[in-house]
KOLNU-688370 format. One record per residue: residue number from 1; residue in one letter; y, z, x of N, C-alpha, C in turn. Coordinates in steps of 0.1 Angstrom, whole numbers. Layout:
N
[r NUM,"A",[Y,Z,X],[Y,Z,X],[Y,Z,X]]
...
REM end
This chain:
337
[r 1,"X",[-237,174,10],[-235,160,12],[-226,155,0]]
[r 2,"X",[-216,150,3],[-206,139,-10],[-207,127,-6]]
[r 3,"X",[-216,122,4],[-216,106,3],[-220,98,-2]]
[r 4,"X",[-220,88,-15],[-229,84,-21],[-231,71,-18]]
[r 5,"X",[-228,64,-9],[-238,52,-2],[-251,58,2]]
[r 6,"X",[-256,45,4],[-273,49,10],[-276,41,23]]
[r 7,"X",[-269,27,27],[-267,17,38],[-255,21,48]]
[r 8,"X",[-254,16,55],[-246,14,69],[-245,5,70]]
[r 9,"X",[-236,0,83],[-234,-7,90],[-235,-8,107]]
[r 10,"X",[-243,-9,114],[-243,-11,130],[-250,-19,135]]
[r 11,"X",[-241,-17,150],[-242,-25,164],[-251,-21,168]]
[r 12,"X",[-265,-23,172],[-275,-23,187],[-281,-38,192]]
[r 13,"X",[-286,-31,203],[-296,-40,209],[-310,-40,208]]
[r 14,"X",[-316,-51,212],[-335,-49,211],[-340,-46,221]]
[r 15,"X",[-332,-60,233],[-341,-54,242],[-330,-56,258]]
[r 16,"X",[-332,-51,266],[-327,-44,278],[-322,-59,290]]
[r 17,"X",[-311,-58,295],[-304,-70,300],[-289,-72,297]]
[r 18,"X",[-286,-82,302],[-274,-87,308],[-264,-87,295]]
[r 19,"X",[-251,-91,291],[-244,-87,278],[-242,-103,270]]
[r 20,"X",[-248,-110,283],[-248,-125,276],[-261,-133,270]]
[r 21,"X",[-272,-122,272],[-288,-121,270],[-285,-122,256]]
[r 22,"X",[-289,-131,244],[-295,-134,228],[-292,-122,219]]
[r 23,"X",[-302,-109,222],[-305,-96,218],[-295,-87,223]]
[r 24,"X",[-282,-89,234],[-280,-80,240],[-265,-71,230]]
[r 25,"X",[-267,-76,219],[-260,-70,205],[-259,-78,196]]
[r 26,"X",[-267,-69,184],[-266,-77,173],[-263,-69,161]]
[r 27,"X",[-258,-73,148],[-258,-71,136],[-268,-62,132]]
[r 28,"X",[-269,-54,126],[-278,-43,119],[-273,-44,101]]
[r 29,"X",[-281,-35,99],[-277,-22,87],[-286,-12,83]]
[r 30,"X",[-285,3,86],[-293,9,85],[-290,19,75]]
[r 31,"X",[-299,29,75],[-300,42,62],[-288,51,68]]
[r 32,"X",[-281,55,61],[-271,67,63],[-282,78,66]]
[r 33,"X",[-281,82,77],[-290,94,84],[-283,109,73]]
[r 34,"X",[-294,117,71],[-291,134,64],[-290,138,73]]
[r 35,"X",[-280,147,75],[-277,161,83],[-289,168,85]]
[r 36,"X",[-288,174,101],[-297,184,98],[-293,199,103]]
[r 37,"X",[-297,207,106],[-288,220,103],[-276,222,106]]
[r 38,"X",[-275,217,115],[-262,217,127],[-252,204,128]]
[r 39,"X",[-261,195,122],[-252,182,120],[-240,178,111]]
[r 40,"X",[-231,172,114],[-221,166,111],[-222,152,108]]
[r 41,"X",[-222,145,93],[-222,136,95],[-210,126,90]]
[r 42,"X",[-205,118,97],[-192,111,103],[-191,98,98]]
[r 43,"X",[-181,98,91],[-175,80,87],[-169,78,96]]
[r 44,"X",[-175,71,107],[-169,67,119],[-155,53,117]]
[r 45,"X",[-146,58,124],[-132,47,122],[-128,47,136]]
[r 46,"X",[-133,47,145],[-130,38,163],[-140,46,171]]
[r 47,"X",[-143,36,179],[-152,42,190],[-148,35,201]]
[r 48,"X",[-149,41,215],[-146,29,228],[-156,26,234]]
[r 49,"X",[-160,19,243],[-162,17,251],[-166,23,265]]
[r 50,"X",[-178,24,272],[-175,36,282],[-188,31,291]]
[r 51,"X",[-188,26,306],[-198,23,315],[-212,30,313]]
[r 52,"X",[-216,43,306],[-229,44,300],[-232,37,291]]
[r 53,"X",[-226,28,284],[-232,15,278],[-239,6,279]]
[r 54,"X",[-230,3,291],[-234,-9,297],[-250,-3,309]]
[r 55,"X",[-246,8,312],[-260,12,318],[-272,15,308]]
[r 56,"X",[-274,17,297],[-282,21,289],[-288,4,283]]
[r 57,"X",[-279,2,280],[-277,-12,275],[-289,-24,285]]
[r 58,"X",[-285,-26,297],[-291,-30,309],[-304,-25,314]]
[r 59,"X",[-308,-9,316],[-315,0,321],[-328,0,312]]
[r 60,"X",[-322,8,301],[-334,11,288],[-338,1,281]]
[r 61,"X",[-354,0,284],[-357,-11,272],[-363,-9,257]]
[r 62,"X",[-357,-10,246],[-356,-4,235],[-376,-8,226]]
[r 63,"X",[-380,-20,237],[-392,-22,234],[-392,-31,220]]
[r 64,"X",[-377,-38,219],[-377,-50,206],[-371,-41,195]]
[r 65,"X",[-371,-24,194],[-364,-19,182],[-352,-16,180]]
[r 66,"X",[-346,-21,170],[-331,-15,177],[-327,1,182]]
[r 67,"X",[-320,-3,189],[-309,10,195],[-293,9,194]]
[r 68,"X",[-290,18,187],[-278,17,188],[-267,26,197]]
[r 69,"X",[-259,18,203],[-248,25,218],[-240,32,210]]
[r 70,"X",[-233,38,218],[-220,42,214],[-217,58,218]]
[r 71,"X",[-206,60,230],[-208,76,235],[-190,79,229]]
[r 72,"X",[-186,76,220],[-170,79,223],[-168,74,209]]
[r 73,"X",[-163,84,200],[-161,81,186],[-150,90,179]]
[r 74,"X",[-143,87,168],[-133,92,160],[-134,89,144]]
[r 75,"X",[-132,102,137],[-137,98,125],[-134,109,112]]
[r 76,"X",[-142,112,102],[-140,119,91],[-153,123,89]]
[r 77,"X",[-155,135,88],[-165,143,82],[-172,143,68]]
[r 78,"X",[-180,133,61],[-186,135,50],[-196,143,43]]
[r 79,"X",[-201,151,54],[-213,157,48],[-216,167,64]]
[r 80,"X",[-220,180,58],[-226,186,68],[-238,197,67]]
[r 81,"X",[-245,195,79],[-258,206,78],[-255,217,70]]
[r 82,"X",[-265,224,66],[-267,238,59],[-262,251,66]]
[r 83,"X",[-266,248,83],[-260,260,93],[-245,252,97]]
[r 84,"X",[-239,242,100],[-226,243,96],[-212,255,97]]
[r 85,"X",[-206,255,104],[-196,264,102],[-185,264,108]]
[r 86,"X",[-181,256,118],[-174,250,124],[-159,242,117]]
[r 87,"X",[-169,232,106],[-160,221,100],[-163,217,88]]
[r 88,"X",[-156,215,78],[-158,211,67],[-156,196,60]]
[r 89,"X",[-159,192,56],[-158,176,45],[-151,173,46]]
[r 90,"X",[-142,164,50],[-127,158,49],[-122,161,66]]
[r 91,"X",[-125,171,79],[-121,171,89],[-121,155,93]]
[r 92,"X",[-113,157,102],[-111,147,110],[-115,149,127]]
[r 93,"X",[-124,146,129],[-132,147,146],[-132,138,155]]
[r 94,"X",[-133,144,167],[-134,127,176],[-146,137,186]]
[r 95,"X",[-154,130,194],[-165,134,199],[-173,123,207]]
[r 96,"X",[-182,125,220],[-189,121,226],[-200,117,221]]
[r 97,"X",[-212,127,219],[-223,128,215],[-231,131,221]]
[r 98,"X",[-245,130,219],[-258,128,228],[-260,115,230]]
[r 99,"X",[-266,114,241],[-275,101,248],[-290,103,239]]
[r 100,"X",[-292,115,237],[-305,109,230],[-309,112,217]]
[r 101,"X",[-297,107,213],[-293,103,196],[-287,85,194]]
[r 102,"X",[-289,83,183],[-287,69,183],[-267,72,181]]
[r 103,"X",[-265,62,187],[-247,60,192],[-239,58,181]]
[r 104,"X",[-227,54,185],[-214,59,173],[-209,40,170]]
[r 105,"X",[-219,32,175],[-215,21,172],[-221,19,158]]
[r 106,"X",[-213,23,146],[-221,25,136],[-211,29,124]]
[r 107,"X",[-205,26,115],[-206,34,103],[-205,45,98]]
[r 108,"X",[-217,51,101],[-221,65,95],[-227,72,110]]
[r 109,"X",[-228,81,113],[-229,89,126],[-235,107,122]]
[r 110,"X",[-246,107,130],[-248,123,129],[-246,128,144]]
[r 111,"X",[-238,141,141],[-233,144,158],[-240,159,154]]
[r 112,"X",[-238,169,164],[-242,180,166],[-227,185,168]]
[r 113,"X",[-222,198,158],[-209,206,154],[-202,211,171]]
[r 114,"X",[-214,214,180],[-212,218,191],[-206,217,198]]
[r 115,"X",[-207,200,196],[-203,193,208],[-193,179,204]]
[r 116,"X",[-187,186,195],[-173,182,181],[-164,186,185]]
[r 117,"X",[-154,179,187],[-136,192,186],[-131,183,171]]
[r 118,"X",[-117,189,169],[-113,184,161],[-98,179,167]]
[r 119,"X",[-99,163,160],[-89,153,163],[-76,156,169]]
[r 120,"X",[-69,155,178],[-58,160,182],[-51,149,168]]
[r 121,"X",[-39,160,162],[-33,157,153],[-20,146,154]]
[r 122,"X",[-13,145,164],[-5,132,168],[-10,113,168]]
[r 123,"X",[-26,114,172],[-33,107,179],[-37,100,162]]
[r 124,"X",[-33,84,162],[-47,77,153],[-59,82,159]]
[r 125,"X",[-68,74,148],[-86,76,154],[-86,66,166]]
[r 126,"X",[-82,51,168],[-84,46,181],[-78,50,194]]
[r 127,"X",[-65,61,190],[-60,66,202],[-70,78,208]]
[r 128,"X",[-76,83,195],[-86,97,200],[-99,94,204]]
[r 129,"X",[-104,83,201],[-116,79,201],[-115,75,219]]
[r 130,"X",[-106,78,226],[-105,68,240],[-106,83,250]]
[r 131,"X",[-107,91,239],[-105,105,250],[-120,113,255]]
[r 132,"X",[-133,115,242],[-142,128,246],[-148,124,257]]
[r 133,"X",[-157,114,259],[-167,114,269],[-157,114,287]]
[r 134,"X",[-145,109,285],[-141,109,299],[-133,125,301]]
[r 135,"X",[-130,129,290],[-120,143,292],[-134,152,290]]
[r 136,"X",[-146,151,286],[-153,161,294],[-159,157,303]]
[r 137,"X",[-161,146,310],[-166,146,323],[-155,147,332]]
[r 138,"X",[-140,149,331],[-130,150,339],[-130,164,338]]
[r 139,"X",[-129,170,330],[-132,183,327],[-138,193,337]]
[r 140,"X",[-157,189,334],[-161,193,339],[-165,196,356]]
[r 141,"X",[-163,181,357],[-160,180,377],[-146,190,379]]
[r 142,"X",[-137,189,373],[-124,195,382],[-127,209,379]]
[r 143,"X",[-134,216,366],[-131,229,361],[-145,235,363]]
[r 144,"X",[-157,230,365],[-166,235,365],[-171,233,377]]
[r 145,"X",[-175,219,384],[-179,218,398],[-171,224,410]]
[r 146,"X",[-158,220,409],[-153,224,418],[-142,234,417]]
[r 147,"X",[-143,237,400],[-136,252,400],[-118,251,404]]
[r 148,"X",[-115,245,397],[-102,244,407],[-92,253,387]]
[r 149,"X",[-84,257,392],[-70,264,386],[-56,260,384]]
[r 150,"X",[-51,272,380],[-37,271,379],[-33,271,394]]
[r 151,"X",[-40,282,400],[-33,285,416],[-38,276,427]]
[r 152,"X",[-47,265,424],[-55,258,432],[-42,251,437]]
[r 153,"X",[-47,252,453],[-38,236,464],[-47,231,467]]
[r 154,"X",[-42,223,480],[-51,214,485],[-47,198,475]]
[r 155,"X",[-55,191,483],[-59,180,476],[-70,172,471]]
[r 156,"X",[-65,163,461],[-79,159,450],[-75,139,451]]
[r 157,"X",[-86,137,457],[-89,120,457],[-96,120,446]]
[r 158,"X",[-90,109,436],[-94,106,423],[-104,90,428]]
[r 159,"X",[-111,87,430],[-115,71,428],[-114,65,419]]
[r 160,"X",[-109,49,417],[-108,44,404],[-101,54,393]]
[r 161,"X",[-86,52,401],[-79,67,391],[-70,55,379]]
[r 162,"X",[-77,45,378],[-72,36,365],[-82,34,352]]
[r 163,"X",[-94,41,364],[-107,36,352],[-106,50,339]]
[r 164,"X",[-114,52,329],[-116,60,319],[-112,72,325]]
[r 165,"X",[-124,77,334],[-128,92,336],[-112,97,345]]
[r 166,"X",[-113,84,357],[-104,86,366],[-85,89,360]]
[r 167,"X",[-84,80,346],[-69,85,337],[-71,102,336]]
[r 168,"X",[-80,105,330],[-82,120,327],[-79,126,339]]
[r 169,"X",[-88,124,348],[-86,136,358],[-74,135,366]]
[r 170,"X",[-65,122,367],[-54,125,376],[-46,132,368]]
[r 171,"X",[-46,128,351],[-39,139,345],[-39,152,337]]
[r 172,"X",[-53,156,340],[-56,170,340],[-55,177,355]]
[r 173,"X",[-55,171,365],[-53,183,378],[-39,179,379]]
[r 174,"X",[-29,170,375],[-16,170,373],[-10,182,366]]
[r 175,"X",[-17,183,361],[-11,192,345],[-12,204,345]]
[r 176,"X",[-25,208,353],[-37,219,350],[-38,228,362]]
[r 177,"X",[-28,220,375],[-37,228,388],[-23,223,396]]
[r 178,"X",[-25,230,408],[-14,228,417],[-19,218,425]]
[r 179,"X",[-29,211,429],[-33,200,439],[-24,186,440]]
[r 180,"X",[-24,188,452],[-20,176,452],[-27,157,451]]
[r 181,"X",[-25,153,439],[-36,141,433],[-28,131,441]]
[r 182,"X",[-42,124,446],[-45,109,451],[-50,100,443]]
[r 183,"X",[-44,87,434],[-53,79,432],[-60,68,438]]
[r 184,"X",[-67,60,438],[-66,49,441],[-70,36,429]]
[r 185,"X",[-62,27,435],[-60,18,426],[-56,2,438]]
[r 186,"X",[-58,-14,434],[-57,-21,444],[-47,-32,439]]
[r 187,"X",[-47,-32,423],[-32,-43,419],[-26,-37,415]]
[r 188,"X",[-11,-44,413],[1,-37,409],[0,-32,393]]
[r 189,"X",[-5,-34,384],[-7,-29,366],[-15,-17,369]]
[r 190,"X",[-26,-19,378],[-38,-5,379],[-26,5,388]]
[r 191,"X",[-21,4,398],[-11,12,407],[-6,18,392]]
[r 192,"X",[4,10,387],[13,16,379],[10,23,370]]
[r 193,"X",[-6,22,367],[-11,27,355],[-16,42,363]]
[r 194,"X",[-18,46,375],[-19,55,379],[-9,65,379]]
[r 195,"X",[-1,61,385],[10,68,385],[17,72,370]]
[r 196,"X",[15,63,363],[20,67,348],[14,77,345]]
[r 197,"X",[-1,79,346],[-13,95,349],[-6,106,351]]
[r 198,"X",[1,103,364],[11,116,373],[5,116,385]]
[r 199,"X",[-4,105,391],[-6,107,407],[3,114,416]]
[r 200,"X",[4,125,426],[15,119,438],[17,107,442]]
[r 201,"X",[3,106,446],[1,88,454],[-9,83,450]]
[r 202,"X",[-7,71,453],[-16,55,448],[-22,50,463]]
[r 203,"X",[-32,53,463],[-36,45,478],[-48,32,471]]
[r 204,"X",[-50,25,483],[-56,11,480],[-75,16,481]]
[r 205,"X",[-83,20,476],[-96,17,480],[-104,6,489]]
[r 206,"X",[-98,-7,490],[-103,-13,499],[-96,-13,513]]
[r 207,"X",[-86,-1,516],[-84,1,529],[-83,20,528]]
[r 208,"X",[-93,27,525],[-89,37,519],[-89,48,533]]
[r 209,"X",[-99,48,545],[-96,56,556],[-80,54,560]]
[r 210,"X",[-76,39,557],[-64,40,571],[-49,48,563]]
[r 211,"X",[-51,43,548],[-43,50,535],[-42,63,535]]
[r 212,"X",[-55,69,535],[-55,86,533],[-48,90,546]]
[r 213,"X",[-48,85,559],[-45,91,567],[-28,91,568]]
[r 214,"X",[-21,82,561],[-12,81,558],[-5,92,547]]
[r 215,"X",[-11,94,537],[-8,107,522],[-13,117,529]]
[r 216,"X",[-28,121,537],[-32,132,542],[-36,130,553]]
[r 217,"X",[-28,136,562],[-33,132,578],[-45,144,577]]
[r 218,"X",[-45,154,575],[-51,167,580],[-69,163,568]]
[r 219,"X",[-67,151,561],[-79,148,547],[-80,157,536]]
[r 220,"X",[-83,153,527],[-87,152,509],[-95,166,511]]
[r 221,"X",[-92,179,502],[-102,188,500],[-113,186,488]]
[r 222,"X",[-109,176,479],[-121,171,471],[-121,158,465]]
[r 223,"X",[-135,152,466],[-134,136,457],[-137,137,445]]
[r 224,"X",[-136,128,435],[-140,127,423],[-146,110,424]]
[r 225,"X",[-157,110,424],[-163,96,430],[-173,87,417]]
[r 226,"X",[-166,81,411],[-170,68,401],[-180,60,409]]
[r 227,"X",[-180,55,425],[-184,45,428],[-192,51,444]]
[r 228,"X",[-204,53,441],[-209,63,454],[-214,59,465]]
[r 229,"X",[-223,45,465],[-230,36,470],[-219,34,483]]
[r 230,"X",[-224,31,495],[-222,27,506],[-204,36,510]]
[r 231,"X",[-204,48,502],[-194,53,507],[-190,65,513]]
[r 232,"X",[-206,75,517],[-208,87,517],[-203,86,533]]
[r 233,"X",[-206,76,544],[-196,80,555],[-182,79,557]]
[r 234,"X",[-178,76,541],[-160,74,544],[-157,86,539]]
[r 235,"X",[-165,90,527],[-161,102,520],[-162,117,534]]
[r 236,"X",[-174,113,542],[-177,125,549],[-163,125,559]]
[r 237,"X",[-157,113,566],[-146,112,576],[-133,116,568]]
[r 238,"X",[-132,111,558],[-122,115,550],[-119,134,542]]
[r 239,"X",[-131,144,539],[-128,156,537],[-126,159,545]]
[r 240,"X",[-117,172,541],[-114,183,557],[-136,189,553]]
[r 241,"X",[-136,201,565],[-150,211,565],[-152,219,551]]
[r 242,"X",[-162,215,546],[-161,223,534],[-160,214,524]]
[r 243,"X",[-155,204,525],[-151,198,511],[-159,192,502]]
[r 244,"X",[-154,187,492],[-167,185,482],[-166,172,475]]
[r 245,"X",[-178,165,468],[-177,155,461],[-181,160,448]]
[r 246,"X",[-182,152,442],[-185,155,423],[-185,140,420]]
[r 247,"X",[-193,135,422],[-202,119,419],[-208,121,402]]
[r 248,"X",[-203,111,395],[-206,104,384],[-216,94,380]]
[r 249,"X",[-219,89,390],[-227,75,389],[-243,80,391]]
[r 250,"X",[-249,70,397],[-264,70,400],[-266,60,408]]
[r 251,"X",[-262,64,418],[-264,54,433],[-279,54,441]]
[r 252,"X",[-289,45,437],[-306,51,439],[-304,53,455]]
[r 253,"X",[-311,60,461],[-317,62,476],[-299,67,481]]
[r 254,"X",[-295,75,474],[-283,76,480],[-288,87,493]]
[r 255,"X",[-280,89,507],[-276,96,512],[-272,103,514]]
[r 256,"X",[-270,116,518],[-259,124,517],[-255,130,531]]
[r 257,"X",[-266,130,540],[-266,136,550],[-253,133,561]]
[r 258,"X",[-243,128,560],[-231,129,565],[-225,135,564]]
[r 259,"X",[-227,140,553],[-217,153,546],[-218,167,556]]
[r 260,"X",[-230,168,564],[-240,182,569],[-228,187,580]]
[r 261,"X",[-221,177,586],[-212,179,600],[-205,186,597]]
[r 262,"X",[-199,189,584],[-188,194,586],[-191,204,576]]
[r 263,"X",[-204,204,571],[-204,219,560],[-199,208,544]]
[r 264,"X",[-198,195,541],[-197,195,525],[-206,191,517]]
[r 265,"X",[-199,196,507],[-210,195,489],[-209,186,488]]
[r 266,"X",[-219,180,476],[-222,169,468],[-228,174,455]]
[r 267,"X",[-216,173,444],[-219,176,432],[-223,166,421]]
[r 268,"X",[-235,167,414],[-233,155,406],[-229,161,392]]
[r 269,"X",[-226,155,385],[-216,152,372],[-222,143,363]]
[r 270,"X",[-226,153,347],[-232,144,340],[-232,149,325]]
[r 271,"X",[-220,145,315],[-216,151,305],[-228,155,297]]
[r 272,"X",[-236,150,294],[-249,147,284],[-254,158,293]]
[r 273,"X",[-252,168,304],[-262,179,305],[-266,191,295]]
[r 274,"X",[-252,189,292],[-248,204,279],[-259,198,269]]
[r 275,"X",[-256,190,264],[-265,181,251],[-279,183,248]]
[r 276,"X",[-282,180,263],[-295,176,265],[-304,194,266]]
[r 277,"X",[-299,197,277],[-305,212,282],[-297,224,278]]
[r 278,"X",[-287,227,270],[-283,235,264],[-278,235,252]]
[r 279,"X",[-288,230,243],[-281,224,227],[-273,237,221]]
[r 280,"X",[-274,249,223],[-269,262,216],[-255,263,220]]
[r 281,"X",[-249,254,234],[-242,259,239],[-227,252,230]]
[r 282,"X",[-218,259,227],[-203,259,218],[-195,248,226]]
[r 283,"X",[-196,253,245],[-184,251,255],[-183,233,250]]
[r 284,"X",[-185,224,249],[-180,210,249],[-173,209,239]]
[r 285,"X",[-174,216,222],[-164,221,218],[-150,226,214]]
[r 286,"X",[-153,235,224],[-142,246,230],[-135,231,233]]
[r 287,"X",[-143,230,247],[-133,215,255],[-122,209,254]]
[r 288,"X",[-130,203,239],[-124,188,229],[-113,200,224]]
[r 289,"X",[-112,209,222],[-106,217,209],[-96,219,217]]
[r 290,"X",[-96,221,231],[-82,226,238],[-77,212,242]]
[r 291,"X",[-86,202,251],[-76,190,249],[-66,183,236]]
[r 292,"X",[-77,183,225],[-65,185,214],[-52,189,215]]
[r 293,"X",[-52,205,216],[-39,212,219],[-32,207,227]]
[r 294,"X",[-38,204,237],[-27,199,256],[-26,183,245]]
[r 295,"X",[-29,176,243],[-22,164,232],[-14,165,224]]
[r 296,"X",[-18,176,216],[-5,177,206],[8,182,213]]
[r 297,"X",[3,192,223],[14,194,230],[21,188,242]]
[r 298,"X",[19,175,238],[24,163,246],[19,168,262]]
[r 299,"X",[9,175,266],[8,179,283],[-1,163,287]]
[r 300,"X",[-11,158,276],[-19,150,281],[-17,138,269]]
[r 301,"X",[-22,123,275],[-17,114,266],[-35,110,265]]
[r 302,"X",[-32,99,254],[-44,87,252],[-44,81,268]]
[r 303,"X",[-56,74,269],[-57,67,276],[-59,54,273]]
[r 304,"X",[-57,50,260],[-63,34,252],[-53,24,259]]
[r 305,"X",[-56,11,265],[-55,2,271],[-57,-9,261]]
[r 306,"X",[-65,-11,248],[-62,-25,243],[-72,-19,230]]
[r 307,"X",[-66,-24,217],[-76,-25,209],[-82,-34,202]]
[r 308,"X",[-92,-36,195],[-101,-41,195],[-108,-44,180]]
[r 309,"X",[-113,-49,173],[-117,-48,159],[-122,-68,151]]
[r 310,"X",[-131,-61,145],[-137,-49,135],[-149,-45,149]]
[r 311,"X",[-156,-35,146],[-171,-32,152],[-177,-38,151]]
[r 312,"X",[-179,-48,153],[-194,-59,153],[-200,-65,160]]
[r 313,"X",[-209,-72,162],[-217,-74,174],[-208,-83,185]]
[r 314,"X",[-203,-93,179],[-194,-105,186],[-179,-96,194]]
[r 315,"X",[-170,-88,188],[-163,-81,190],[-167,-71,202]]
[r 316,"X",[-178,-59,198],[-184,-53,208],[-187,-59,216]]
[r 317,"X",[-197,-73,218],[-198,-82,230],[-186,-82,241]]
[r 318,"X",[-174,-86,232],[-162,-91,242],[-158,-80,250]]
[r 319,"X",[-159,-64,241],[-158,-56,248],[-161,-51,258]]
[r 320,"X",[-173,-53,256],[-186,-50,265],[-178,-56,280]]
[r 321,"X",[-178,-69,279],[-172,-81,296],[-164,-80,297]]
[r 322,"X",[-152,-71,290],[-141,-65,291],[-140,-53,304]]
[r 323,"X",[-154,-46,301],[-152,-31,306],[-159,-36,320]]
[r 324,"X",[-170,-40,317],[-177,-50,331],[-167,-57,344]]
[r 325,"X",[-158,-61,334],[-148,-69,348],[-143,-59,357]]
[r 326,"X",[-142,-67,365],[-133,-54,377],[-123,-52,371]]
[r 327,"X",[-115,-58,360],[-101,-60,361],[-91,-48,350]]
[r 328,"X",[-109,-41,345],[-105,-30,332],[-98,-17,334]]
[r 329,"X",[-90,-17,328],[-81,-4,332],[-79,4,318]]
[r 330,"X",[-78,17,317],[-81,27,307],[-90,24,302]]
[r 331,"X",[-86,28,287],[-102,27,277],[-98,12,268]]
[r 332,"X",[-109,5,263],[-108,-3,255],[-115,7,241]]
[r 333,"X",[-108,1,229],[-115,9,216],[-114,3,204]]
[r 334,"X",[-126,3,195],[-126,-8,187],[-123,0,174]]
[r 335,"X",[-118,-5,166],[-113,3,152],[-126,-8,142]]
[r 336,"X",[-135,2,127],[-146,2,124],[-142,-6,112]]
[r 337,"X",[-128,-2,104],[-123,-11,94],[-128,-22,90]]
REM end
């Protein structure tokens, strides 16, 4: 440890609700947390914004104690566990985290080395801080669910290919795979911002059967689905046989049995699995450590959309109704200065 503060500074909430609810962020200061074997602990300088916020935030009731959010952070390494080996004092890191660890809206941050990469070196911290949580959930849907490659064809419907996760994945199966990418997007700044990604095409989601059949008469060999609710019989008309989804969300009493006609999957996707049920595992890591590379090597860009500052409760608020509106496009990210 070289840190010689003993206080912090962070963002949480008490108690569970709306972002305009009294409690629904407030001012803190807490103890600079000790490393513990494996931990990394982080002078946090930007973190963004990311729809598990706003779900935790709403969902979980903290029961009046604080909690603090925060899945998407960039920063400097001040102190690290005793097993350690990965990173040293002075690294510069950007990282996700665990959901069931207190969040990166904060100051001072303990992360687990595992599930750490180190900073792509072109990128400020609010440019890097806009990347882990959606480049491993873009990640893992395109590379692990549905397995797709260098030699992969076919086609890949991105939904909401303006939002966080959706920038990532049009421009990793751009970059990464031979498919041919669909976004969709419904105004002209979100269009444009897709195709700046590297879409082939931009189709509209609120006319999305009559669009696809226009870019894919023969249909989409896979979705990547942000928004799952009331959409499983468009998705099912729209795959060719066989095809598959990889759903992000948590749509209760969902459906799926339309998918059965034709023989397709339904994958769900959920970055905090490694975290949660494989704490030993390196791969989220690895991940962060090669996206880095494809950044420095200009293959993949930021996706930050506006920034934001200082981190504090009133600021995060704004952010918060920022990311809530329909009207949010990339990442929003707040610099900690």
């Amino acid at each position: 440890m070289t840190n010689t503060a003993t206080r912090t500074r962070a963002v949480a909430y008490r108690n569970s609700g709306p972002i305009d609810a009294p409690d629904a962020l407030i001012d803190i200061e807490i103890d600079i947390p000790t490393p513990g074997p494996h931990d990394l602990l982080v002078e946090v300088r930007a973190v963004s914004v990311n729809p598990a916020d706003a779900k935790v935030r709403a969902g979980v009731d903290p029961g009046g104690e604080p909690k603090i959010l925060g899945f998407d952070a960039a920063g400097v390494v001040v102190g690290t566990g005793a097993a350690v080996t990965s990173f040293s004092v002075g690294d510069e890191v950007y990282y996700a985290g665990s959901i069931a660890r207190p969040g990166s809206n904060a100051g001072h941050q303990l992360v687990d080395e595992r599930i750490t990469g180190h900073k792509p070196r072109i990128l400020d911290f609010a440019e890097a801080a806009a990347l882990p949580l959606t480049a491993i959930t873009a990640w893992e849907a395109l590379f692990d669910h549905l397995r797709l490659g260098p030699d992969s064809q076919g086609t890949l419907l991105v939904m909401a290919g303006a939002g966080g996760v959706g920038s990532m994945a049009v421009q990793l199966a751009r970059k990464l795979t031979g498919v041919t990418v669909i976004g969709t997007a419904s105004r002209p700044e979100s269009k444009r911002w897709v195709q700046d990604m590297g879409a082939h095409h931009v189709v509209n989601h609120h006319h999305l059967r009559e669009e696809i059949r226009e870019v894919a008469p023969g249909g989409v060999d896979a979705i990547l689905s942000p928004f799952s609710a009331g959409n499983v019989e468009t998705y099912a008309e729209i795959l060719r046989p066989r095809g598959a989804v990889v759903a992000i969300d948590e749509p209760e009493g969902l459906d799926t049995l339309p998918l059965k006609s034709k023989s397709q999957a339904w994958h769900w996707e959920f970055m905090f699995s490694r975290p949660l049920h494989e704490p030993e595992s390196t791969y989220q890591r690895e991940l962060l450590d090669t996206v880095a590379r494809l950044v420095d090597d200009r293959v993949l860009r930021t996706t930050i959309s506006e920034r934001l500052g200082p981190l504090n409760a009133e600021t995060l608020r704004a952010a918060h109704r920022r990311m809530e509106s329909s009207g949010s496009i990339g990442k929003i990210v707040l610099t900690v200065g």
